[in-house]
N, CA and C atoms as an extended XYZ file, in Angstrom:
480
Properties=species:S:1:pos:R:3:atomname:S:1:resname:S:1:resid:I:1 pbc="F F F"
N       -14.818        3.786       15.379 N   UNK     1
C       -14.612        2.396       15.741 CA  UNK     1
C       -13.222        2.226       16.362 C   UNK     1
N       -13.214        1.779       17.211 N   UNK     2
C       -12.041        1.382       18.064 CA  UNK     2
C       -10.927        0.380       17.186 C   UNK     2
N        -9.698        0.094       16.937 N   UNK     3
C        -8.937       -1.012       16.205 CA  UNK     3
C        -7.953       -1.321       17.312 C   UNK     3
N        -8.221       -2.532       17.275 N   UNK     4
C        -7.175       -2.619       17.595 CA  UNK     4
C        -5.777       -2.738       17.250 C   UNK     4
N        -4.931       -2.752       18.084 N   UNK     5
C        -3.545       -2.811       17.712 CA  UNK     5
C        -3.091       -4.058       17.053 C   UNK     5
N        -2.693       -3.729       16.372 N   UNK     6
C        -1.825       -4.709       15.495 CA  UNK     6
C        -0.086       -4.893       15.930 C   UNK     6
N         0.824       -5.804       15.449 N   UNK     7
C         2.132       -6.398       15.821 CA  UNK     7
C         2.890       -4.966       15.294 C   UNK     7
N         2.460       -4.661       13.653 N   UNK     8
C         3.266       -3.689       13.596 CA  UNK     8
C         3.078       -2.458       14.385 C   UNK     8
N         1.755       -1.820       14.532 N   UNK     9
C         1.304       -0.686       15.515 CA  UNK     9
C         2.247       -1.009       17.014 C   UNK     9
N         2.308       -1.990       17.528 N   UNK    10
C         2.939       -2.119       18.761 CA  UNK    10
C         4.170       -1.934       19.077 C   UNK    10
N         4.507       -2.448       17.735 N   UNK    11
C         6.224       -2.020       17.294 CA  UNK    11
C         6.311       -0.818       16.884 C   UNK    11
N         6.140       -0.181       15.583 N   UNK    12
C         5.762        1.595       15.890 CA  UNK    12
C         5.742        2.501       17.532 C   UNK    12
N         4.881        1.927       18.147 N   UNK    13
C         4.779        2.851       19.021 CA  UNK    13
C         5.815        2.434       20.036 C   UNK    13
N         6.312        1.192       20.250 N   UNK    14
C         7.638        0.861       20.936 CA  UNK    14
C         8.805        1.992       20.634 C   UNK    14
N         8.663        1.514       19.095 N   UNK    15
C        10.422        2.598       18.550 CA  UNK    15
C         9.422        4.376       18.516 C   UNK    15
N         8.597        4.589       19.259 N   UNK    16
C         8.256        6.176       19.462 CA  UNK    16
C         7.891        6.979       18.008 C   UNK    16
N         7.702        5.751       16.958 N   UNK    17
C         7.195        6.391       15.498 CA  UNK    17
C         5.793        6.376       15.393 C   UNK    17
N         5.011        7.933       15.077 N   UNK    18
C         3.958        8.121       15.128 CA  UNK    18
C         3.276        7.290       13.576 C   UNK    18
N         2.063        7.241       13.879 N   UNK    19
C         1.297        6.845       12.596 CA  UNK    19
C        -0.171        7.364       12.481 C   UNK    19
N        -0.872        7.026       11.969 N   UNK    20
C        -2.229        7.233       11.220 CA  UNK    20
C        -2.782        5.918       10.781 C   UNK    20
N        -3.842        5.161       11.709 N   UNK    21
C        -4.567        4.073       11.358 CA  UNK    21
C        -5.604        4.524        9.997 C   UNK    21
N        -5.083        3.969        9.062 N   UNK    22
C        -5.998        3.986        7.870 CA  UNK    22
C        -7.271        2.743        7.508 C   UNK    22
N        -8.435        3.058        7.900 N   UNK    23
C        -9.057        1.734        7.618 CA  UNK    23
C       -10.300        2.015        5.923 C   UNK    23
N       -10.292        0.467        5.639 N   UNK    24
C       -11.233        0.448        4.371 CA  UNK    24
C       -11.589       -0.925        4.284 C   UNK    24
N       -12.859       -1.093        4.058 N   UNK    25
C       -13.814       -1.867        3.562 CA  UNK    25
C       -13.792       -2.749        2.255 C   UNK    25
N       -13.188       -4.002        2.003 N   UNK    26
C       -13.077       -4.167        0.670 CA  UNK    26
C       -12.728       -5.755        0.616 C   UNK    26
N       -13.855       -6.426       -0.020 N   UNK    27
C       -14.254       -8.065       -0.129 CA  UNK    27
C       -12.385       -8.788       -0.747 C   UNK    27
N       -12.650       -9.248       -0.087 N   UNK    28
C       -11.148       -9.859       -0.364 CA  UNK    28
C       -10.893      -10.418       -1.623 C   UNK    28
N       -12.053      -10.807       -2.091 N   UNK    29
C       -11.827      -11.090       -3.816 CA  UNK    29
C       -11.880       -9.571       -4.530 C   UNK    29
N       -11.732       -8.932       -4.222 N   UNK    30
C       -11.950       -7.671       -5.097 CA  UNK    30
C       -10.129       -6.806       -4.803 C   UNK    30
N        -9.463       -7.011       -3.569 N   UNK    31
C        -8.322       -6.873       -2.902 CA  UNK    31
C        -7.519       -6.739       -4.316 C   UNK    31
N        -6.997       -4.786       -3.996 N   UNK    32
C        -6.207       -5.130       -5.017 CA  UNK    32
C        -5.470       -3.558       -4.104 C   UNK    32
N        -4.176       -3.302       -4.438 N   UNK    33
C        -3.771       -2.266       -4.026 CA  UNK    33
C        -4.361       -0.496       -4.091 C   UNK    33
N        -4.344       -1.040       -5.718 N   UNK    34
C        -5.210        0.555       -6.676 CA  UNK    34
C        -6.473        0.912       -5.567 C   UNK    34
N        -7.499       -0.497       -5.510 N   UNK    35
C        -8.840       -0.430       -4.895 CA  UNK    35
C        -8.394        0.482       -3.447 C   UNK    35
N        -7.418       -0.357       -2.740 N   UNK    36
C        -7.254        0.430       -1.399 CA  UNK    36
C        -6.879        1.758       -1.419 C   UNK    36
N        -5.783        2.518       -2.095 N   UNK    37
C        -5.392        3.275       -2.550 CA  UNK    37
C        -6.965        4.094       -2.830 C   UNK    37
N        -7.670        4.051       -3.990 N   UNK    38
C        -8.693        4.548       -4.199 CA  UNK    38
C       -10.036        4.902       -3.084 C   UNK    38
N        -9.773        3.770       -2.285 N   UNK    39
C       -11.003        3.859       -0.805 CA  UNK    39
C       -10.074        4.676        0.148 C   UNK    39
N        -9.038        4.896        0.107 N   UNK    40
C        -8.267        6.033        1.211 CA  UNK    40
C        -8.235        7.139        0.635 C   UNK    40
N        -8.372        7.297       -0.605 N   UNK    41
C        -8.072        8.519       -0.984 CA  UNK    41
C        -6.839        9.205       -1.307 C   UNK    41
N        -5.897        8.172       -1.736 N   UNK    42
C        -4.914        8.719       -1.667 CA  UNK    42
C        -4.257        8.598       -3.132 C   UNK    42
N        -3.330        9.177       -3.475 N   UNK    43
C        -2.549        8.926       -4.725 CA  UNK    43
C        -1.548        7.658       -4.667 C   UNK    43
N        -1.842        6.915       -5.729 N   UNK    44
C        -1.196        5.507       -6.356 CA  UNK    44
C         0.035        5.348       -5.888 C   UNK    44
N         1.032        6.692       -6.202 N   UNK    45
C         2.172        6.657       -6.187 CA  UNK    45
C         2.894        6.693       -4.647 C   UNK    45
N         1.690        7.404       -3.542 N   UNK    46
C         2.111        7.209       -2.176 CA  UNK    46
C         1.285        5.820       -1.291 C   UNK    46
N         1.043        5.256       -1.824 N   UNK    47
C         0.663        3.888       -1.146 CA  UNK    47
C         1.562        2.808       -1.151 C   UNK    47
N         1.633        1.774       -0.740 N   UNK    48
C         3.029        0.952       -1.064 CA  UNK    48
C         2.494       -0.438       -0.559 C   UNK    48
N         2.716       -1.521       -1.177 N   UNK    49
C         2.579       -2.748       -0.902 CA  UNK    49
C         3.982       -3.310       -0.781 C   UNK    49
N         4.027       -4.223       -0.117 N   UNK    50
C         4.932       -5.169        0.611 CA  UNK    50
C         5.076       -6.494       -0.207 C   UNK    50
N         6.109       -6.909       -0.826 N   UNK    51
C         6.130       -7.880       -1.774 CA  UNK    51
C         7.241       -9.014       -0.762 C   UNK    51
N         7.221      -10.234       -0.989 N   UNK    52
C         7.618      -10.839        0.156 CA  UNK    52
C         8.407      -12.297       -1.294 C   UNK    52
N        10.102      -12.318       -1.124 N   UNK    53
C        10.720      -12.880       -2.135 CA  UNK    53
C        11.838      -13.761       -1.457 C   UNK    53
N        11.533      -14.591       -2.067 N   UNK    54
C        12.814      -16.146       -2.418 CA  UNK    54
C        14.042      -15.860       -2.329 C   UNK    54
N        15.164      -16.021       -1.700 N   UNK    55
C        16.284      -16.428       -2.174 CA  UNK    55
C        17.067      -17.713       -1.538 C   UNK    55
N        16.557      -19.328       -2.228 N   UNK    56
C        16.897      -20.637       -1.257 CA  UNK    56
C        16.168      -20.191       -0.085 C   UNK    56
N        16.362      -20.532        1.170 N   UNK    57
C        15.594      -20.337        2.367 CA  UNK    57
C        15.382      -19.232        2.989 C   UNK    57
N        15.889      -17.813        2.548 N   UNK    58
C        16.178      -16.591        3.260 CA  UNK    58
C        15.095      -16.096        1.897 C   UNK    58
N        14.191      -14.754        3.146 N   UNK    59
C        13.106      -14.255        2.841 CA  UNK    59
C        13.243      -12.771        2.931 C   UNK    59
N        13.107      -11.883        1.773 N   UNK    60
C        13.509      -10.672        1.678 CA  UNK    60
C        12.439      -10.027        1.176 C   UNK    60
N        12.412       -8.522        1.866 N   UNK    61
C        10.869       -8.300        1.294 CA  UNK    61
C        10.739       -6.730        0.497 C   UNK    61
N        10.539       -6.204       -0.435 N   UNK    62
C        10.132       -5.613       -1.390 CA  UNK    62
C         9.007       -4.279       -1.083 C   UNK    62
N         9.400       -3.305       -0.890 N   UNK    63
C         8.402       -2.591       -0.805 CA  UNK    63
C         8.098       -1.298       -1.779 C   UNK    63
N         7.196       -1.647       -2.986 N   UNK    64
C         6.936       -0.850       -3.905 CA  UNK    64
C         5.524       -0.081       -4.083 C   UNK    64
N         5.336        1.017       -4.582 N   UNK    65
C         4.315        1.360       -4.730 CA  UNK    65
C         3.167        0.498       -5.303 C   UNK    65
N         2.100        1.231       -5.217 N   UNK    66
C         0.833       -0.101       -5.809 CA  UNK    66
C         0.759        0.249       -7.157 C   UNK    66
N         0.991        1.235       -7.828 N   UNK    67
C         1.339        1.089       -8.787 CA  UNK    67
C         2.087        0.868       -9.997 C   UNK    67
N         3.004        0.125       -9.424 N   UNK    68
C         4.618        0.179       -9.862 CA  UNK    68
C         4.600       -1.690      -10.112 C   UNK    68
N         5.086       -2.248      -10.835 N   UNK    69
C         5.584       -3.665      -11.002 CA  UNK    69
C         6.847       -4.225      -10.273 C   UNK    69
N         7.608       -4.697       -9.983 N   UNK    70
C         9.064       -4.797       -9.323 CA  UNK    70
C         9.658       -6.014      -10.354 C   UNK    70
N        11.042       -4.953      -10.597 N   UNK    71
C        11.905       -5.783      -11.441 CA  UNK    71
C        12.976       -6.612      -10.614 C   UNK    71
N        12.456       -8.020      -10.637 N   UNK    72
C        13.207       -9.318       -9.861 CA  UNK    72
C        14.760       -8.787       -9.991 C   UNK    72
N        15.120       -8.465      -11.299 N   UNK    73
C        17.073       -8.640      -11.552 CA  UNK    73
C        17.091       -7.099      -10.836 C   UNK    73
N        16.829       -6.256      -10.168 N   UNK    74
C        16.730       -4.798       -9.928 CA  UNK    74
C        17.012       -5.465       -8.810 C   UNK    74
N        15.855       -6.281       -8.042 N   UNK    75
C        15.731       -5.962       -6.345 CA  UNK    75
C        17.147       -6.722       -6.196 C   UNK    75
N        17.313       -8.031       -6.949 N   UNK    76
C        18.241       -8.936       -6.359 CA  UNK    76
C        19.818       -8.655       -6.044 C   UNK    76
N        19.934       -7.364       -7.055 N   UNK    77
C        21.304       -7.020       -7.146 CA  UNK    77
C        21.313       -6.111       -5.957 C   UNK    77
N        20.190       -5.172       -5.680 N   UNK    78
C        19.644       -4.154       -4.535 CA  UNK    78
C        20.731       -4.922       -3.229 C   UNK    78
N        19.909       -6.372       -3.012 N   UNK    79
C        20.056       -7.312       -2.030 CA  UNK    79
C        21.095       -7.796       -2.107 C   UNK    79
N        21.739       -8.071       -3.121 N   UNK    80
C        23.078       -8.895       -3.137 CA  UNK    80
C        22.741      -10.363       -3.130 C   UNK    80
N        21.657      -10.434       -3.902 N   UNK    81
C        21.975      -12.333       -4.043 CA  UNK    81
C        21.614      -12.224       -5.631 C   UNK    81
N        22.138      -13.518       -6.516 N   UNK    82
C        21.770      -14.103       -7.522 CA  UNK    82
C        20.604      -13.449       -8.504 C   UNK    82
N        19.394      -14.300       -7.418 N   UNK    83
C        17.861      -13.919       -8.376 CA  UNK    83
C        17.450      -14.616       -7.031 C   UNK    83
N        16.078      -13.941       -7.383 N   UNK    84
C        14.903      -13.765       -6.396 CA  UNK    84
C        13.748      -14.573       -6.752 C   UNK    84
N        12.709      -15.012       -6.470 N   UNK    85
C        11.310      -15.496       -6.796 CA  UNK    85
C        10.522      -15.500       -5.341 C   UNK    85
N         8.885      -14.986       -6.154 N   UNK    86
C         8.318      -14.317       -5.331 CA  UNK    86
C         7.457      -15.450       -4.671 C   UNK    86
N         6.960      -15.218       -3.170 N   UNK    87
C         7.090      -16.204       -2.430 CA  UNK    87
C         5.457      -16.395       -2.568 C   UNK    87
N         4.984      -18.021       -2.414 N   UNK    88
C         3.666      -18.344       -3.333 CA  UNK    88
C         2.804      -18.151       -2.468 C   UNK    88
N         1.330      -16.947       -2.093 N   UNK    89
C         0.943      -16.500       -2.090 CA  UNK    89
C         0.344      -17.860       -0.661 C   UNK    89
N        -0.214      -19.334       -0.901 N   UNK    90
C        -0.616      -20.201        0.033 CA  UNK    90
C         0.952      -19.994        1.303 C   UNK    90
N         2.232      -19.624        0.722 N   UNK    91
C         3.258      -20.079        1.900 CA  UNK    91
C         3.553      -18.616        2.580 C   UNK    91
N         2.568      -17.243        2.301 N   UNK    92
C         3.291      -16.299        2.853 CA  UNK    92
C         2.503      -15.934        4.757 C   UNK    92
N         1.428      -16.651        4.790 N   UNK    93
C         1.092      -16.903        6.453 CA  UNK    93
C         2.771      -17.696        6.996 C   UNK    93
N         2.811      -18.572        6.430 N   UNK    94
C         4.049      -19.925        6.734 CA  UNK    94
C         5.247      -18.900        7.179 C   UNK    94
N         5.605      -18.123        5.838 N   UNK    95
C         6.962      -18.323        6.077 CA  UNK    95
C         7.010      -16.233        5.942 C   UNK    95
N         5.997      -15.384        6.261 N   UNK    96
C         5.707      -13.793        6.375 CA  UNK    96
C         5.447      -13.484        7.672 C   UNK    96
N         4.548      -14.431        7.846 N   UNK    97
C         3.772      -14.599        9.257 CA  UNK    97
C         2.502      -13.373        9.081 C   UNK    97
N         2.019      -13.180        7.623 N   UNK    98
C         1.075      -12.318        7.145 CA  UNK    98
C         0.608      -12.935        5.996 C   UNK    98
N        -0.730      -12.573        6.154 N   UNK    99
C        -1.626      -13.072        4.527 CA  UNK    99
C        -1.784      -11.929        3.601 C   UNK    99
N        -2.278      -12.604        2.256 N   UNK   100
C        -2.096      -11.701        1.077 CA  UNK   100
C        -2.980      -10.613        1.623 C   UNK   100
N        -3.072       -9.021        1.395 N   UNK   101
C        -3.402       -8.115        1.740 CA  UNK   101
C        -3.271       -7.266        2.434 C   UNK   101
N        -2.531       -8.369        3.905 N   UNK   102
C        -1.571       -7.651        4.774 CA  UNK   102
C        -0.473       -7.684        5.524 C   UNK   102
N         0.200       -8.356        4.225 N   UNK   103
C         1.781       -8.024        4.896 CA  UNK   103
C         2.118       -6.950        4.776 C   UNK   103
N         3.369       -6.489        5.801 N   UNK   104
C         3.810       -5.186        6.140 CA  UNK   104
C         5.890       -5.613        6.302 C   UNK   104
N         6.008       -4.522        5.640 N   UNK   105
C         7.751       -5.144        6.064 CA  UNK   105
C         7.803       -4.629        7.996 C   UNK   105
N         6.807       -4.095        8.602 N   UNK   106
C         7.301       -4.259       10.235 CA  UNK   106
C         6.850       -5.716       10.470 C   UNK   106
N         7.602       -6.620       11.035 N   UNK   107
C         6.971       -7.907       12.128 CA  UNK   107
C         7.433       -8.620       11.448 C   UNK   107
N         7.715       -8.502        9.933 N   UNK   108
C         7.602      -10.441        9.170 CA  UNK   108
C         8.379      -11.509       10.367 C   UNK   108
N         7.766      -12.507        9.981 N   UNK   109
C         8.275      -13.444       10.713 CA  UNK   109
C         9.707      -13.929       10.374 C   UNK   109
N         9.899      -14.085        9.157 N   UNK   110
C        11.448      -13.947        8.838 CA  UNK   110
C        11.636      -13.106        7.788 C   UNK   110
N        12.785      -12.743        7.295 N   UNK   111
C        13.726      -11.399        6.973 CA  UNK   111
C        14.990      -11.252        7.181 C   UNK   111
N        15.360      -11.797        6.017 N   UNK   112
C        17.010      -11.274        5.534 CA  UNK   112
C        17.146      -10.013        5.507 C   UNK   112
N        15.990       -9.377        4.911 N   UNK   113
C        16.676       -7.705        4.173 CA  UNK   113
C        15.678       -7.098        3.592 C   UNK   113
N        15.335       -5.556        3.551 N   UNK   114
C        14.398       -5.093        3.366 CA  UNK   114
C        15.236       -3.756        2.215 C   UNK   114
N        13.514       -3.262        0.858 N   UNK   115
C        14.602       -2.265        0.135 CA  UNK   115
C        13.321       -2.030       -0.085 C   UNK   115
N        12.911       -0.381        0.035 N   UNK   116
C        12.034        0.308       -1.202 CA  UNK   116
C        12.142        0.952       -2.225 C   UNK   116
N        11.453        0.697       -2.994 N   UNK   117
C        11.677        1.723       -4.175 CA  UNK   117
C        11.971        3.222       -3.850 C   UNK   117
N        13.112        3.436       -4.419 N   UNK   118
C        13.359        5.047       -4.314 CA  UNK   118
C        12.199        6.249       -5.036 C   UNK   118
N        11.389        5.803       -5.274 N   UNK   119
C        10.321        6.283       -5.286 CA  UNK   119
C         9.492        6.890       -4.198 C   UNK   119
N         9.982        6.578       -2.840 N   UNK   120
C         9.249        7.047       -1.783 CA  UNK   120
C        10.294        8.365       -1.504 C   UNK   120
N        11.487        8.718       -2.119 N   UNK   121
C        11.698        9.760       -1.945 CA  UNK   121
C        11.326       11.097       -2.324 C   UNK   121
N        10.088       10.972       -3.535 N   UNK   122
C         9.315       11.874       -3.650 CA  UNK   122
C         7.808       12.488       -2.253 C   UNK   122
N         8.099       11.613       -1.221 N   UNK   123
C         6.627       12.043       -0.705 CA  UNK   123
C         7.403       11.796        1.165 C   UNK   123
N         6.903       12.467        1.892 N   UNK   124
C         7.426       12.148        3.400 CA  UNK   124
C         6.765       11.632        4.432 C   UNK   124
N         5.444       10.989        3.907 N   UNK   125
C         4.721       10.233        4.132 CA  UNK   125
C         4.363        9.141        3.244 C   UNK   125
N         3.944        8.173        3.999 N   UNK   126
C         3.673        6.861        2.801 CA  UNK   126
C         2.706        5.677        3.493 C   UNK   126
N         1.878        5.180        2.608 N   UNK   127
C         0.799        4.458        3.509 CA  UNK   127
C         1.641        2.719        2.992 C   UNK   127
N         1.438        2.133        4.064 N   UNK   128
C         1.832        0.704        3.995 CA  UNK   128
C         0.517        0.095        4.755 C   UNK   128
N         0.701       -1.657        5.248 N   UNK   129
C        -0.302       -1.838        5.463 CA  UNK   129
C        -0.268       -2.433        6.984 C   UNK   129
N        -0.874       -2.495        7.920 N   UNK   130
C        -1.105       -2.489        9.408 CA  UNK   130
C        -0.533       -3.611        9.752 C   UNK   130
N        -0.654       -4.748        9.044 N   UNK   131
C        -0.343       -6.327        8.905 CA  UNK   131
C        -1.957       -6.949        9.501 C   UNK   131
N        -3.232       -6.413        9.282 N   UNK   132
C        -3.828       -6.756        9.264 CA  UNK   132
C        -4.861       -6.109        8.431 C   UNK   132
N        -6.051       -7.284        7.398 N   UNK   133
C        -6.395       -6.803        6.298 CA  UNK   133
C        -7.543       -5.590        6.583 C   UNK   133
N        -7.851       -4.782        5.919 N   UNK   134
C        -8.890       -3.798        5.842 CA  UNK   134
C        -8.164       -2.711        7.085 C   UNK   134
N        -6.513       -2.580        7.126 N   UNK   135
C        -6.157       -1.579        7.791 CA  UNK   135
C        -4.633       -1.247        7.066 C   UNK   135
N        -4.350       -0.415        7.183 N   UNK   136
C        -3.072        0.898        6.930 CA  UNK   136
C        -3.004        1.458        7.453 C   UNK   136
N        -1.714        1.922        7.356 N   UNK   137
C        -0.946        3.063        8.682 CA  UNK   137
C        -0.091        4.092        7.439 C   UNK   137
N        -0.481        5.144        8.055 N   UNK   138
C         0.099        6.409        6.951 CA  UNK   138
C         1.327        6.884        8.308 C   UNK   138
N         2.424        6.736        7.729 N   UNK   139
C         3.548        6.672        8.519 CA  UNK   139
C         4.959        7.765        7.888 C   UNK   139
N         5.863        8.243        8.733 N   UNK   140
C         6.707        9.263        7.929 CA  UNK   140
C         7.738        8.397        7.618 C   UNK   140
N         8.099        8.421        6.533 N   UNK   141
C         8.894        7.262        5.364 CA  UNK   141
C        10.263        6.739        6.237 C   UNK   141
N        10.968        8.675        6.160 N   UNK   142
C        12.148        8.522        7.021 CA  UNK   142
C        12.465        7.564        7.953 C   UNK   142
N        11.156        7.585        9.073 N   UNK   143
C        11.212        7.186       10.391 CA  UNK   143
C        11.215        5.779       10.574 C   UNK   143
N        10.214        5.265        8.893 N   UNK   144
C         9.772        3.733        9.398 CA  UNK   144
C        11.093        3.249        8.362 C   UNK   144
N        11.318        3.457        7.399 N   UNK   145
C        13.048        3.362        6.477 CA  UNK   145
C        14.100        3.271        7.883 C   UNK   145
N        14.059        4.240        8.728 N   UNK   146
C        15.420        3.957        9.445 CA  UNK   146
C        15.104        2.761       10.393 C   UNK   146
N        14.094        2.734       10.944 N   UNK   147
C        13.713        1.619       11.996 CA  UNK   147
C        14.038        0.705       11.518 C   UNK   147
N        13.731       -0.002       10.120 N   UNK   148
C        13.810       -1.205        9.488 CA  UNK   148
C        14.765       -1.600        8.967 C   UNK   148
N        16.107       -0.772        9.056 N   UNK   149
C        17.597       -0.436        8.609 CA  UNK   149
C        16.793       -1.202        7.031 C   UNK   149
N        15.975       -0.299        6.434 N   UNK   150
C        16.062       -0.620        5.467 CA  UNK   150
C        16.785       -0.239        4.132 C   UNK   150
N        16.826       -0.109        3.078 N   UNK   151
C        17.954        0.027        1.991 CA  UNK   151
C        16.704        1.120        1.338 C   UNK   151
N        17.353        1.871        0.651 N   UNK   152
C        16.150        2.615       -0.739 CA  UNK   152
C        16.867        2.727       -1.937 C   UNK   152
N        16.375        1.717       -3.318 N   UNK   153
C        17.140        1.428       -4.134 CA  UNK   153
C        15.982        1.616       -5.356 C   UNK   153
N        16.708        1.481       -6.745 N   UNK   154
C        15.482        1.852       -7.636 CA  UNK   154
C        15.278        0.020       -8.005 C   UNK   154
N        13.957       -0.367       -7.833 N   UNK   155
C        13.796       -1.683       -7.709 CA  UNK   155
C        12.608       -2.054       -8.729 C   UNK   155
N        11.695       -1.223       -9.205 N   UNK   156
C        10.776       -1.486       -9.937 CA  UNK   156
C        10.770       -1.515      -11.709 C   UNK   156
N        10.293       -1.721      -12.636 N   UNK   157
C        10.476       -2.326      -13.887 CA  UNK   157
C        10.134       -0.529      -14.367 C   UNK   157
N        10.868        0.299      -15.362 N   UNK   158
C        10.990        1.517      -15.687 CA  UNK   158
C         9.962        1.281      -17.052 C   UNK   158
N         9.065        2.414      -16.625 N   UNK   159
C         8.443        2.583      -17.819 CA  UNK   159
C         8.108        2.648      -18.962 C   UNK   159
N         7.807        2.339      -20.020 N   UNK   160
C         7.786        2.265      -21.592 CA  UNK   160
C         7.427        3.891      -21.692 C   UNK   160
């Protein structure tokens, strides 16, 4: 099946960073990271969702594995503001310029600052999501981390 290009794919291939269109099938009430993760085939720990957070009017976005939780007082200090709150799920078309399932930290519509879990330094590939739903892009971490002058900090809630 042919896909088309998506905002982030266009941008990828602008800055000359290769990828891997990942596609999967999956009712939007059922939309959960694990599920996608599980229909690609891939391990939990190399998939990554895009978490999209508060600080007053500036929008900072979070990128942790799908199986991982993110600790608010972790990312915020990451970022250098106060405290964080995560942005309400009806306002992230508004103010992401992506809906729940597929935001991607390439394109948001606004963006203070971007940080992943240092967790992606175990793997040199990592699947994020296309910015459109029922697609992913398996991308080399390095490449899409430097494009996004993003930060890699330990940001998620540590295990019991």
């Amino acid at each position: 099946m042919k896909v088309n290009k998506t905002n982030a794919m266009r941008m990828l291939d602008s800055a000359k960073i290769g990828y891997e269109v990942l596609e999967y099938d999956l009712d939007k009430d059922l939309f959960s990271g694990e599920r996608v993760s599980d229909l690609l085939g891939l391990d939990y720990a190399q998939c990554y969702k895009t978490l999209a957070l508060r600080h007053g009017h500036d929008i900072y976005l979070c990128v942790i594995s799908v199986k991982d939780e993110l600790d608010l007082k972790k990312c915020a200090k990451a970022l250098g503001v106060k405290n964080l709150e995560m942005v309400h799920v009806k306002d992230l078309l508004k103010d992401v310029g992506y809906e729940r399932g597929s935001v991607t930290p390439i394109g948001a519509k606004k963006n203070k600052g971007i940080v992943f879990d240092d967790e992606t330094d175990n793997f040199e590939t990592i699947e994020i999501s296309a910015g459109a739903y029922g697609l992913g892009l398996k991308v080399n971490k390095e490449e899409l981390i430097g494009f996004l002058h993003a930060q890699v900090k330990d940001i998620v809630k540590d295990e019991l």
